[in-house]
C-alpha positions, -999 to +999 in steps of 0.1 A: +677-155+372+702-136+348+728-130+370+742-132+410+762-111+429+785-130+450+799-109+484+827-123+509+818-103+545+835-103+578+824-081+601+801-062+575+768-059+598+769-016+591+768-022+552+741-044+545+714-026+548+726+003+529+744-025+501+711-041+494+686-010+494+709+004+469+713-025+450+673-036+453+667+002+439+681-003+403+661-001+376+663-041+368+636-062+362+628-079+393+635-115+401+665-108+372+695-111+404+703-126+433+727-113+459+746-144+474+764-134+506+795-158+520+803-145+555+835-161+572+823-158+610+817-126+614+812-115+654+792-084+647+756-096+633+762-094+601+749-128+590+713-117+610+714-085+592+714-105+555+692-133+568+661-105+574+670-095+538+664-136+529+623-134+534+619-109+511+642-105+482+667-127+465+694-125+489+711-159+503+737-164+530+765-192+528+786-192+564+820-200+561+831-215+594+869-222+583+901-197+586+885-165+565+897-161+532+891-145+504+892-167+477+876-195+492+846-174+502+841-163+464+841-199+451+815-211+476+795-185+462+800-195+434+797-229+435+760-222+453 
């Protein structure tokens, strides 16, 4: 793994889909990313839309269940 993209959502379900196909349609060499998705309790699916990315490409979902912020989302990603 060369690199991870770490993204905070709330209430992102719409984008996901459209996030990763563009992102999974770069020329990189595959395997050379992972997408790390922090979600602070979203109410609109969006942790079930990136958990049906999770079987079959390197995308991983941290959930947040504290007061959503910012900050604190990109660090757990991090920290993963």
């Amino acid at each position: 793994m060369q690199f991870s993209v770490v993204i905070p959502t709330l209430d992102e379900a719409d984008h996901i889909d459209p996030l990763l196909t563009r992102l999974f349609a770069l020329d990189l060499v595959p395997g050379s990313f992972e997408v790390i998705f922090v979600d602070d309790g979203s109410r609109d699916g969006t942790p079930g839309r990136v958990r049906a990315w999770e079987a079959q490409a390197n995308v991983r979902l941290i959930e947040r269940h504290e007061q959503p912020d910012l900050a604190g989302s990109i660090l757990a990603g991090v920290a993963l």
